[in-house]
C-alpha positions as a Python dict, from the first residue, in 0.01 Angstrom:
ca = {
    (1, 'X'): (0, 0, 0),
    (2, 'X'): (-221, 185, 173),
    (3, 'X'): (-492, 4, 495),
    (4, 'X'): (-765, 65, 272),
    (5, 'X'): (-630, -134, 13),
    (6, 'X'): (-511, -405, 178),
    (7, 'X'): (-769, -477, 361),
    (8, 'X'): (-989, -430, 40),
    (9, 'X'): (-822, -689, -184),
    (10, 'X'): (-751, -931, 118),
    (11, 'X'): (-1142, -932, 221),
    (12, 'X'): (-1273, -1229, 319),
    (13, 'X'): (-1550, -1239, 119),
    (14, 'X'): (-1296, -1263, -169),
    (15, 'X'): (-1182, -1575, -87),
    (16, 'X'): (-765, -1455, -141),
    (17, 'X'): (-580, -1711, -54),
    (18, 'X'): (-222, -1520, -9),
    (19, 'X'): (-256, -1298, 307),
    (20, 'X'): (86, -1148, 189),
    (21, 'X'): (160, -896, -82),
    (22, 'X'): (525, -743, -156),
    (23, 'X'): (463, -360, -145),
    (24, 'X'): (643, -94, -357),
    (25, 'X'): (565, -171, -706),
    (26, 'X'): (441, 81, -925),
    (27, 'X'): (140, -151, -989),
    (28, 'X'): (80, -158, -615),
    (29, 'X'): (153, 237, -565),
    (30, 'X'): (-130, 281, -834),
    (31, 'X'): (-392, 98, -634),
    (32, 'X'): (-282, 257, -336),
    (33, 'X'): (-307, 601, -469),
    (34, 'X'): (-693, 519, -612),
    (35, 'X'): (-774, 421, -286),
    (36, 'X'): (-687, 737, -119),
    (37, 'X'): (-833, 898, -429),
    (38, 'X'): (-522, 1061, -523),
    (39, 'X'): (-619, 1156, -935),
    (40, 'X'): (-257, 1330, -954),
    (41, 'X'): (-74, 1016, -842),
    (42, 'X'): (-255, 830, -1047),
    (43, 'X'): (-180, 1018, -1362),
    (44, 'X'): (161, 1027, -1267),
    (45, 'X'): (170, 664, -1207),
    (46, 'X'): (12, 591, -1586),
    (47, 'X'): (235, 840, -1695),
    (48, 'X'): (520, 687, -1626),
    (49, 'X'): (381, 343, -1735),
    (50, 'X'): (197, 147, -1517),
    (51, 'X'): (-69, -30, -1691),
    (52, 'X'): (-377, 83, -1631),
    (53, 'X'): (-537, -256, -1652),
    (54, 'X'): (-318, -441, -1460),
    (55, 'X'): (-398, -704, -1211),
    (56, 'X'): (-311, -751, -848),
    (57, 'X'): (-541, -1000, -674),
    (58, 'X'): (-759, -999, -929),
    (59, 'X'): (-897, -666, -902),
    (60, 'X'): (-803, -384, -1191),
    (61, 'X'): (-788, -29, -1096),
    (62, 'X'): (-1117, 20, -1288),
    (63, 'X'): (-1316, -210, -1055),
    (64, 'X'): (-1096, -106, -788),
    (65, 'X'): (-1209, 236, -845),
    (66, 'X'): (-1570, 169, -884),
    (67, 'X'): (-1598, -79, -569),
    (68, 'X'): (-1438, 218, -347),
    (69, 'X'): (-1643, 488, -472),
    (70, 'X'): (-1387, 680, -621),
    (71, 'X'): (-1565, 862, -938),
    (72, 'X'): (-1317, 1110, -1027),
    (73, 'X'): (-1003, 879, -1074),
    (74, 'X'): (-1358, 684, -1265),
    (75, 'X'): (-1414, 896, -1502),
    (76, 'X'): (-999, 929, -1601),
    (77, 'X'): (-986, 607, -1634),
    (78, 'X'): (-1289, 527, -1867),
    (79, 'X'): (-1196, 831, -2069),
    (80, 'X'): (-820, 639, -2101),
    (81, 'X'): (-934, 326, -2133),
    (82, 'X'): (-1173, 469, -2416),
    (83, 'X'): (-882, 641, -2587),
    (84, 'X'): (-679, 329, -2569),
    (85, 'X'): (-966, 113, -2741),
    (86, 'X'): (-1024, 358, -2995),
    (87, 'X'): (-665, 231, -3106),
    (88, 'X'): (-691, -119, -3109),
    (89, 'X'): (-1034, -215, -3182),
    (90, 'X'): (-976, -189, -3598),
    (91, 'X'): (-711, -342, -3552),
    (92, 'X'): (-880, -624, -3360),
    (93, 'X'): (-1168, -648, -3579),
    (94, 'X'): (-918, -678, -3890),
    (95, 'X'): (-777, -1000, -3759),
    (96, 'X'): (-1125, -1153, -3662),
    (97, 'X'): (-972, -1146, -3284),
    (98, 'X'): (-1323, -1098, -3062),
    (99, 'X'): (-1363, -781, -2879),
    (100, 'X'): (-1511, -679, -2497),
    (101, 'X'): (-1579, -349, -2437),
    (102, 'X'): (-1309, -249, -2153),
    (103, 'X'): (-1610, -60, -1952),
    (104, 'X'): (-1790, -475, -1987),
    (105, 'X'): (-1502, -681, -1903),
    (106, 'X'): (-1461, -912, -1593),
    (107, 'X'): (-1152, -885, -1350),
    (108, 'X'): (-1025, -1218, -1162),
    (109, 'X'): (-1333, -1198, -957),
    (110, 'X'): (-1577, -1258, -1242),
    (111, 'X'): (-1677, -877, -1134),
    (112, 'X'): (-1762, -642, -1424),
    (113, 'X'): (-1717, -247, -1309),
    (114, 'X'): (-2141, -187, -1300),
    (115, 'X'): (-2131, -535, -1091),
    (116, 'X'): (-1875, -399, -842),
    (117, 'X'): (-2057, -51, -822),
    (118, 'X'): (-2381, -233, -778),
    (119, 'X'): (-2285, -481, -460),
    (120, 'X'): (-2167, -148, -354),
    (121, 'X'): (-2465, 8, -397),
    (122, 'X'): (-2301, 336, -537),
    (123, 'X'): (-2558, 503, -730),
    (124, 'X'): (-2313, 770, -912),
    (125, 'X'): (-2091, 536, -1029),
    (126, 'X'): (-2363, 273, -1190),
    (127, 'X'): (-2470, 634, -1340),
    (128, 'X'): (-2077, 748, -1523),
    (129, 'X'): (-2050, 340, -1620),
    (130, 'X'): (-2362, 335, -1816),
    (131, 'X'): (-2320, 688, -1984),
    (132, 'X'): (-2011, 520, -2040),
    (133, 'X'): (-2242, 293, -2248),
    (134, 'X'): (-2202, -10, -1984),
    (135, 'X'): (-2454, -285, -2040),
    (136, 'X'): (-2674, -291, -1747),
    (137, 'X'): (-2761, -678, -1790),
    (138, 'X'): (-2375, -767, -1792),
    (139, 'X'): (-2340, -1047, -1570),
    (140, 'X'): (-2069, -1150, -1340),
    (141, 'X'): (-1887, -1452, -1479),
    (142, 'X'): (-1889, -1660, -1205),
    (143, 'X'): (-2262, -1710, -1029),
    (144, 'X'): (-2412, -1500, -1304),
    (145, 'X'): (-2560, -1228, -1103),
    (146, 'X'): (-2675, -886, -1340),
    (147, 'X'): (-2622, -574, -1140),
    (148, 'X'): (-3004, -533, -1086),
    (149, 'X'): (-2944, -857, -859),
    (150, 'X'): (-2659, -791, -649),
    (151, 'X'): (-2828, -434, -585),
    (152, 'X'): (-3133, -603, -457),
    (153, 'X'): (-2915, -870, -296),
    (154, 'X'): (-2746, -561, -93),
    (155, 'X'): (-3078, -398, -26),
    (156, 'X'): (-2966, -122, -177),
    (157, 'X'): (-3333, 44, -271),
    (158, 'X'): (-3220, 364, -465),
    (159, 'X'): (-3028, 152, -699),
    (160, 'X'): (-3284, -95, -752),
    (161, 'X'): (-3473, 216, -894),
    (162, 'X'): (-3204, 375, -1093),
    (163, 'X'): (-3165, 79, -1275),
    (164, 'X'): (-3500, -58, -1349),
    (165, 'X'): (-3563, 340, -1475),
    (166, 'X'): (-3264, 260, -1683),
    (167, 'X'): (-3429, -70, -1838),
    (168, 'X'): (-3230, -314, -1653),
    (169, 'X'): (-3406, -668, -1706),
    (170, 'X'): (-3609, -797, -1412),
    (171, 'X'): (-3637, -1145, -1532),
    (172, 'X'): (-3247, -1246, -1590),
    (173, 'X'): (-3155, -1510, -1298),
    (174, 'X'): (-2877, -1616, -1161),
    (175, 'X'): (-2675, -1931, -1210),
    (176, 'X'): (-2960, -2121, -975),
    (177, 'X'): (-3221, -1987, -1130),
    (178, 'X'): (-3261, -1703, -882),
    (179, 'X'): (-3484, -1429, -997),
    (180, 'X'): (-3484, -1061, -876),
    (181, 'X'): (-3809, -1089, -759),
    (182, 'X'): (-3704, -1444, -548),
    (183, 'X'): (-3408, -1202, -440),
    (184, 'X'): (-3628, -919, -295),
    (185, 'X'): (-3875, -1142, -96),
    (186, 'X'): (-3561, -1341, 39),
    (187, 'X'): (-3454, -975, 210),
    (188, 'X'): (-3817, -888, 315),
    (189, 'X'): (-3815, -614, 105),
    (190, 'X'): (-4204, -528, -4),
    (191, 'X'): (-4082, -232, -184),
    (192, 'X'): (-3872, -356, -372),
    (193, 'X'): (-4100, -658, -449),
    (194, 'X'): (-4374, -425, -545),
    (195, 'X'): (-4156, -202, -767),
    (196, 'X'): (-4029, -562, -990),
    (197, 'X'): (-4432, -646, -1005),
    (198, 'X'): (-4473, -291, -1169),
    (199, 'X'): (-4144, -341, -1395),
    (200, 'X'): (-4305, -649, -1555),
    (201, 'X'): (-4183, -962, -1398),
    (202, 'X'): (-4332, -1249, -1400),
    (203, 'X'): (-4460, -1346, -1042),
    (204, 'X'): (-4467, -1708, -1117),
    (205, 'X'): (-4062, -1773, -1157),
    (206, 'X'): (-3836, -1773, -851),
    (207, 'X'): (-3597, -2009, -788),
    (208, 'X'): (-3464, -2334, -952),
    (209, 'X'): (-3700, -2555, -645),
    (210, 'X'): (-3958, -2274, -517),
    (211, 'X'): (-4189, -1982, -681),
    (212, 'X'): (-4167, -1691, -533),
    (213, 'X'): (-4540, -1729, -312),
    (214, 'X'): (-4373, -2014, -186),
    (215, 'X'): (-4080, -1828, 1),
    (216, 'X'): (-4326, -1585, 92),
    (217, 'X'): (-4531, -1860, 306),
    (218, 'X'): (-4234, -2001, 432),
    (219, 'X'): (-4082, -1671, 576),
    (220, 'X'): (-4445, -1591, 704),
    (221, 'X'): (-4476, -1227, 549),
    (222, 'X'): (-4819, -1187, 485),
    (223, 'X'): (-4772, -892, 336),
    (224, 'X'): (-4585, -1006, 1),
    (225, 'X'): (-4836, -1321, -17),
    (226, 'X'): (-5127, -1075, -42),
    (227, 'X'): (-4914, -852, -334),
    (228, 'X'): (-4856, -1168, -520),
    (229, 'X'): (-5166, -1328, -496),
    (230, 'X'): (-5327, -1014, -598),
    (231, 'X'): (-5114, -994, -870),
    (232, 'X'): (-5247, -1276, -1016),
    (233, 'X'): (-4991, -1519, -910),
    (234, 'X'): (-5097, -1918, -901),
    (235, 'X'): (-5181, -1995, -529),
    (236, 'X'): (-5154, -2396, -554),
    (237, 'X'): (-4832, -2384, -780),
    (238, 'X'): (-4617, -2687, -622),
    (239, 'X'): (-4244, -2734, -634),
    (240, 'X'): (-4109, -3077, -730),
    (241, 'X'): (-4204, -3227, -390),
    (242, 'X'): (-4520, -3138, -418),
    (243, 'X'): (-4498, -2865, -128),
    (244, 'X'): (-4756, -2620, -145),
    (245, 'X'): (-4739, -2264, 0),
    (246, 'X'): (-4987, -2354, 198),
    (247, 'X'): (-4818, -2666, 291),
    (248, 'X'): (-4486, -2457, 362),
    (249, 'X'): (-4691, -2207, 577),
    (250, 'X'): (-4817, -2464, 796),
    (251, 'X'): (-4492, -2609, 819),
    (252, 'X'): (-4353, -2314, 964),
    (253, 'X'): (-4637, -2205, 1205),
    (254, 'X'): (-4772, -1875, 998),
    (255, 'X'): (-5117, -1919, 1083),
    (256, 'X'): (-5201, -1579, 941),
    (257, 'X'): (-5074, -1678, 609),
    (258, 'X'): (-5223, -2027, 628),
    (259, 'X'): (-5536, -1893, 730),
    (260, 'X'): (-5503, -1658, 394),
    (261, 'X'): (-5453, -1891, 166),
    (262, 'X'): (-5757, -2099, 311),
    (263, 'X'): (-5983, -1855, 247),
    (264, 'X'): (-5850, -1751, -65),
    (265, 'X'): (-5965, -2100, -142),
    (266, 'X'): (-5574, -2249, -183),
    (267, 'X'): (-5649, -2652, -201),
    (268, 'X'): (-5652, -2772, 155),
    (269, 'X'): (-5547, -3142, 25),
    (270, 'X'): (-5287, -3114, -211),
    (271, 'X'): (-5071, -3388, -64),
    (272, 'X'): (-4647, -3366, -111),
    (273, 'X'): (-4489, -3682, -281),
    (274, 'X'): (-4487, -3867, 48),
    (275, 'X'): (-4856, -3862, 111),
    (276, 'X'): (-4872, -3581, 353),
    (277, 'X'): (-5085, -3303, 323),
    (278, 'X'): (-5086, -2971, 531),
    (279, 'X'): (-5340, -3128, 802),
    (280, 'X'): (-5122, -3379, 884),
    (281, 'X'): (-4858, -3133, 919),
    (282, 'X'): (-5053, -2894, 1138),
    (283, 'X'): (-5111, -3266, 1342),
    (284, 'X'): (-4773, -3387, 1365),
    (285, 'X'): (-4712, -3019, 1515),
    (286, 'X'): (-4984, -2993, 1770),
    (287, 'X'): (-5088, -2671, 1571),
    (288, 'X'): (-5449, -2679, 1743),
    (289, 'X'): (-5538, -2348, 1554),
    (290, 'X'): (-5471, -2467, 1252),
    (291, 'X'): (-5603, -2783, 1253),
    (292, 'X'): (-5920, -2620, 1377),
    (293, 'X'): (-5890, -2361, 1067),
    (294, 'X'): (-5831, -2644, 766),
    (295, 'X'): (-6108, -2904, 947),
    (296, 'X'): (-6388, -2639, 908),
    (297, 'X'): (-6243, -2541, 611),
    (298, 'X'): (-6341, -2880, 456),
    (299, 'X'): (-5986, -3053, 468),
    (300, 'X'): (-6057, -3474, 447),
    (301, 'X'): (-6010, -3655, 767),
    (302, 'X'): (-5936, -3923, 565),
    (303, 'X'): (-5649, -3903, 384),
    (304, 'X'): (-5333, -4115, 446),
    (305, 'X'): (-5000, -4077, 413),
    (306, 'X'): (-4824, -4380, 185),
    (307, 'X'): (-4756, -4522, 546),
    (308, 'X'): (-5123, -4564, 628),
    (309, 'X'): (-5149, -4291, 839),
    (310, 'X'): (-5412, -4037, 896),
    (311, 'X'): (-5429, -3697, 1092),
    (312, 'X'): (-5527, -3871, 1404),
    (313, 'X'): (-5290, -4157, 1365),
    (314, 'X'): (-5039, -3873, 1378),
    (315, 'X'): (-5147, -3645, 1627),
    (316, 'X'): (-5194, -3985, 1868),
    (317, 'X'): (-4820, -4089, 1790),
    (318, 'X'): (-4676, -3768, 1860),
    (319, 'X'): (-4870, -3700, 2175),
    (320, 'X'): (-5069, -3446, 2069),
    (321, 'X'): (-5362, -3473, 2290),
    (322, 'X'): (-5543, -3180, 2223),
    (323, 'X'): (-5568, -3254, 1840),
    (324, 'X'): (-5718, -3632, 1947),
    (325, 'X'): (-5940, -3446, 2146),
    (326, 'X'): (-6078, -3227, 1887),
    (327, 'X'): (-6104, -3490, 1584),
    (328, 'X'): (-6239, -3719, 1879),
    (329, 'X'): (-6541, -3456, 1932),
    (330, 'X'): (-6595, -3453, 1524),
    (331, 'X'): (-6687, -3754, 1537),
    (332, 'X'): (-6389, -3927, 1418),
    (333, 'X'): (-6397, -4303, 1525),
    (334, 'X'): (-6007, -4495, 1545),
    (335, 'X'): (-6207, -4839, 1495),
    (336, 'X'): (-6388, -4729, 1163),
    (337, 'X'): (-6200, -4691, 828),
    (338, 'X'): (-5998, -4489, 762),
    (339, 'X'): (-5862, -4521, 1075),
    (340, 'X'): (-5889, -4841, 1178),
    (341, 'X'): (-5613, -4969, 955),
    (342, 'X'): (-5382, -4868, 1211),
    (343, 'X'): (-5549, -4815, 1481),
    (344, 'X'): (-5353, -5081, 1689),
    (345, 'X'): (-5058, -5011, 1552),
    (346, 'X'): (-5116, -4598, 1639),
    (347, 'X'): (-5262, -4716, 1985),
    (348, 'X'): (-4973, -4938, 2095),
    (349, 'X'): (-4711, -4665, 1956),
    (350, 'X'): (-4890, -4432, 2182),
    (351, 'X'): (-4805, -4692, 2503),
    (352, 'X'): (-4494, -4724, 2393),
    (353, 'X'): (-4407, -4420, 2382),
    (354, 'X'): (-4587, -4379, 2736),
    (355, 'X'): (-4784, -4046, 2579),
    (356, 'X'): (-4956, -4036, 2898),
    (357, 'X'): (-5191, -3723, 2775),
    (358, 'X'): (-5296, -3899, 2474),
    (359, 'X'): (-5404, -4211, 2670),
    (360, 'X'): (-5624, -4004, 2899),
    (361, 'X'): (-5792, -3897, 2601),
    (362, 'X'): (-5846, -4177, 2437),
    (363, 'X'): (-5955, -4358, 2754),
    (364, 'X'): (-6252, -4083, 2819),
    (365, 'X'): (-6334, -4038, 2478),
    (366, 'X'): (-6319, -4397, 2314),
    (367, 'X'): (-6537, -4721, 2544),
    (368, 'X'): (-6410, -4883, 2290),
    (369, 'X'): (-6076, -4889, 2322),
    (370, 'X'): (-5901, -5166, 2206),
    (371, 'X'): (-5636, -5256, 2510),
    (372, 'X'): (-5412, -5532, 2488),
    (373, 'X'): (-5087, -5616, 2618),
    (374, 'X'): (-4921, -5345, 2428),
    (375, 'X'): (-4570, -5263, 2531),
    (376, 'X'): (-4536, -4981, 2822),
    (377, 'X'): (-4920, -5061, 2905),
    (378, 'X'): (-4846, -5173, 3230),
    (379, 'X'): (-4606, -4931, 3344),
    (380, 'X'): (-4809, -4634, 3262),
    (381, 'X'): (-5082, -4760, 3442),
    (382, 'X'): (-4881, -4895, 3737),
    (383, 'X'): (-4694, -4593, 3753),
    (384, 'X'): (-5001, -4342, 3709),
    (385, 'X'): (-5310, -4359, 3958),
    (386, 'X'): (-5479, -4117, 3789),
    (387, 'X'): (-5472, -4306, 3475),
    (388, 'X'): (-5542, -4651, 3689),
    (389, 'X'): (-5851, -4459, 3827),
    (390, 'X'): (-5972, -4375, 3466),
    (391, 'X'): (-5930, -4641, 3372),
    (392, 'X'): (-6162, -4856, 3605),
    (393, 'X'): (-6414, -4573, 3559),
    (394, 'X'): (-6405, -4539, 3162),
    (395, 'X'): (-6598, -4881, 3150),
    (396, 'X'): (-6377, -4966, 2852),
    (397, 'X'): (-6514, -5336, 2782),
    (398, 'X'): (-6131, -5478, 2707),
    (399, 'X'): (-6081, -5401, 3038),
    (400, 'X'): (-6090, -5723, 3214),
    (401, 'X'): (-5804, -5847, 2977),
    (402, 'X'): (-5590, -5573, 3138),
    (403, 'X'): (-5646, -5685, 3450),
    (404, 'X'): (-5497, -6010, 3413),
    (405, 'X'): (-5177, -5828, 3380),
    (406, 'X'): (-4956, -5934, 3743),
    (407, 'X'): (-4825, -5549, 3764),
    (408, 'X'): (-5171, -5439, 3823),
    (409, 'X'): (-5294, -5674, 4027),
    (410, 'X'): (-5336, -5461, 4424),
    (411, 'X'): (-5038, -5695, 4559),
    (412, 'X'): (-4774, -5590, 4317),
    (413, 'X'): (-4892, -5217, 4310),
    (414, 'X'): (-4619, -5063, 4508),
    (415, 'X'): (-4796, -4688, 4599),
    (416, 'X'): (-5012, -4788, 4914),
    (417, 'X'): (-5308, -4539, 4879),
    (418, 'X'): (-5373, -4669, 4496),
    (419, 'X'): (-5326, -5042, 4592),
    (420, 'X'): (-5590, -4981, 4870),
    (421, 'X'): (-5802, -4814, 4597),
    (422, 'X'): (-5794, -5101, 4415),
    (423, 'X'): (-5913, -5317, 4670),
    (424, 'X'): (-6185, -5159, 4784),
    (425, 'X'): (-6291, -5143, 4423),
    (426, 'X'): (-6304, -5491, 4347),
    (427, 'X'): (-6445, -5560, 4692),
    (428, 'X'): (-6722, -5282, 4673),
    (429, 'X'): (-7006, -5234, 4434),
    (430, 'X'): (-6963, -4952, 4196),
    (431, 'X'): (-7215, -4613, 4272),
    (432, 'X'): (-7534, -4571, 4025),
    (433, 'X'): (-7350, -4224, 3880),
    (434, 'X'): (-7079, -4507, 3805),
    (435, 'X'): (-7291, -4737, 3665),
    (436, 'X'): (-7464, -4521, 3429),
    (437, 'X'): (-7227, -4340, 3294),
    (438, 'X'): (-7018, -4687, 3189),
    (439, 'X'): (-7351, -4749, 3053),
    (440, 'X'): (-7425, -4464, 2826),
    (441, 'X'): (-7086, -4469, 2710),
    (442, 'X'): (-7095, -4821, 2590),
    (443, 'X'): (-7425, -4796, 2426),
    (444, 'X'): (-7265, -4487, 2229),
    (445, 'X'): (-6952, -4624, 2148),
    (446, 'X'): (-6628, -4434, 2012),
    (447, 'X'): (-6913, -4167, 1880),
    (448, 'X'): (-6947, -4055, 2233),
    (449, 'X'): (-6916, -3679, 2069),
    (450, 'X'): (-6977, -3585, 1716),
    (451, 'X'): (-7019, -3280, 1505),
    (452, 'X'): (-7382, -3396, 1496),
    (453, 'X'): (-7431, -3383, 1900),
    (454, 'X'): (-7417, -3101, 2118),
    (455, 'X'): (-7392, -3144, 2499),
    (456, 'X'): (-7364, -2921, 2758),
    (457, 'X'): (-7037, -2925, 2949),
    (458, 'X'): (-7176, -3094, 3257),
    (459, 'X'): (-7333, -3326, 3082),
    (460, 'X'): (-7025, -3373, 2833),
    (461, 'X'): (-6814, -3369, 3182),
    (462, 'X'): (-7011, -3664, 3340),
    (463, 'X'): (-6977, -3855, 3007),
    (464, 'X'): (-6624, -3863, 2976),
    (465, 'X'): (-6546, -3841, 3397),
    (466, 'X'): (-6365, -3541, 3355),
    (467, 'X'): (-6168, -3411, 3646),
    (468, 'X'): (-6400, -3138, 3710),
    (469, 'X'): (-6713, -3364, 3752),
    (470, 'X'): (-6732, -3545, 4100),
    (471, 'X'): (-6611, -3902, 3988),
    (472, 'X'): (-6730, -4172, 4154),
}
């Protein structure tokens, strides 16, 4: 048996399990001879005898001959094969026995010969099958895939055409409910996608868990979301989690498709089975950009995850500082509701977790600040004189009950320079610039910035003693 051959019917993808085959039969002789596309051998071969459906490995020399491109020995074959069934079919359909046209039925594999041509992507030979009178929806036995399918599957374009000009059906899925269309975004293939819109299918079916907008969000092509929302396709559609393209797009960090869908008006608070809706996700991710997008977009502050949690509950516990900042400036307010639920609980994960960032944040931006004797507390401030600083400076009112703590006391403070900082603190009266600004921000409160005031930096700067403004 010829290289070809062997290494043919002992593919991997096949799945053979012998890696051994005795050579020198005529059935074996036969298959080598269609693989070097030897049509005299091969007639000789049948000639003599050898069944010209025979199996070795599964494969026939029909599908043998179609899978290799070899559309001469094809064509003597089918007209054989045609001659042969010409024979027996009266016969068969005298004693009720069922028939399958030869050029229709499946070898070992579960492969039909359009289904072998068509993974192949050999255009000729899906053309002799089906003047051959193959059916072009024929599906392989074992995952159900029509020829139209594994040709997209392949991304073999040219074929994808033949056969929808040949009225192949652009709705048949596979044995997990895998549509052509799914098929064709799966490979990124906008042609292809655009020529099944065209052919009639229906933009709304994809996959046995997702719709096809859905895998377009997730793999971030813009492009295909555009074609199928303009072709009318339903923009919110959910799978059974309740993940929304939009949700999925987020997810993944496409802000060009999230920001899409927004203004296509997708809904902004469509929440998954767990509670969570795409600006908790954008949160949880630090995904500043988007966060900003879906906030002025009009997506609720307020909404909770079945835990409790809200965006800023989220952001705070995964350190994402620059979120708290921004929902901080918007006026949102950890001690008022929704929020305040679990505030504590956010605020001592965010300690415990010693998200050093987040506490800076939340020390300039909230005078309110609850601080107790959370766990970590006192090693991030013992550990951080920057933070040790702020915190003297924010004027934060629980602030004296931190102090009681022995680790921050100037005797236990190990770094010299901050443990004489200390003392001169508590010895020294604290500047006017000091004293107002602790004063201004405990008159505002944790609504130090809102949507509804606008402050200039320096202003904003001296307000929150931000590194840049002289702090003293």
């Amino acid at each position: 048996m010829s290289l070809e051959i062997m290494d043919f019917i002992l593919a991997d993808n096949r799945k053979q399990k012998k890696t051994v085959i005795t050579p020198n039969t005529a059935e074996q002789n036969l298959f080598t001879a269609i693989g070097r596309g030897d049509i005299d051998l091969v007639k000789t071969l049948i000639q003599s005898g050898v069944n010209p459906q025979c199996l070795i490995e599964g494969w026939n020399p029909l599908t043998v001959a179609c899978e290799l491109n070899k559309e001469h020995i094809l064509e003597f074959l089918i007209d054989l094969l045609q001659k042969e069934e010409e024979e027996t079919r009266s016969l068969k359909e005298e004693k009720n026995i069922c028939h399958t046209p030869f050029i229709d039925d499946h070898n070992g594999h579960g492969d039909t010969p359009l289904t072998c041509a068509a993974r192949r992507g050999h255009i000729n030979i899906c053309e002799a099958l089906l003047d051959a009178n193959a059916f072009i929806n024929e599906t392989t036995s074992s995952v159900q895939q029509t020829p139209l399918l594994l040709a997209i599957e392949n991304d073999h374009t040219e074929l994808v055409e033949f056969l929808l000009l040949n009225g192949a059906d652009v709705q048949i899925a596979d044995n997990v409910n895998i549509t052509p269309l799914y098929a064709a975004i799966k490979g990124q293939n906008v042609y292809m996608v655009d020529k099944l819109i065209q052919a009639g299918c229906d933009i709304n079916i994809g996959s046995q868990d997702h719709v096809p907008i859905f895998l377009a969000a997730r793999l971030g092509r813009l492009d295909i979301v555009k074609i199928l929302s303009q072709a009318g396709c339903d923009i919110n559609i959910a799978n059974k989690y309740g993940v929304t393209p939009l949700y999925e797009s987020v997810h993944k960090g496409h802000f060009p498709v999230s920001e899409y869908l927004v203004h296509k008006g997708c809904n902004k608070d469509k929440t998954d089975i767990y509670g969570v809706c795409p600006l908790h996700i954008a949160s949880m991710a630090g995904d500043l950009e988007t966060v900003k997008l879906l906030f002025t977009a009009g997506a609720d502050l307020r909404l909770r995850t079945q835990q409790g949690l809200t965006a800023l509950h989220l952001a705070m516990e995964m350190n994402r500082y620059q979120v708290v900042e921004y929902f901080l400036t918007k006026g949102a307010n950890i001690l008022k509701k929704p929020h305040s639920d679990n505030s504590l609980k956010s605020i001592a994960s965010v300690f415990e977790r010693k998200n050093i960032e987040t506490v800076e944040v939340l020390l300039r931006y909230c005078p309110n600040l609850p601080l107790h004797h959370y766990p970590g507390l006192s090693d991030i401030f013992s550990e951080n004189g920057k933070l040790l600083k702020l915190l003297f400076l924010s004027g934060i009112k629980t602030m004296p009950g931190v102090l009681t703590i022995p680790r921050l006391h100037p005797f236990y403070v190990q770094d010299k320079d901050l443990s004489q900082w200390l003392k001169d603190y508590q010895k020294n009266p604290s500047s006017l610039k000091s004293l107002c600004r602790t004063n201004i921000r405990r008159s505002l409160g944790n609504t130090l910035f809102t949507k509804y005031i606008e402050l200039c930096y320096k202003v904003k700067y001296y307000v929150i003693a931000h590194p840049d403004d002289f702090v003293g």
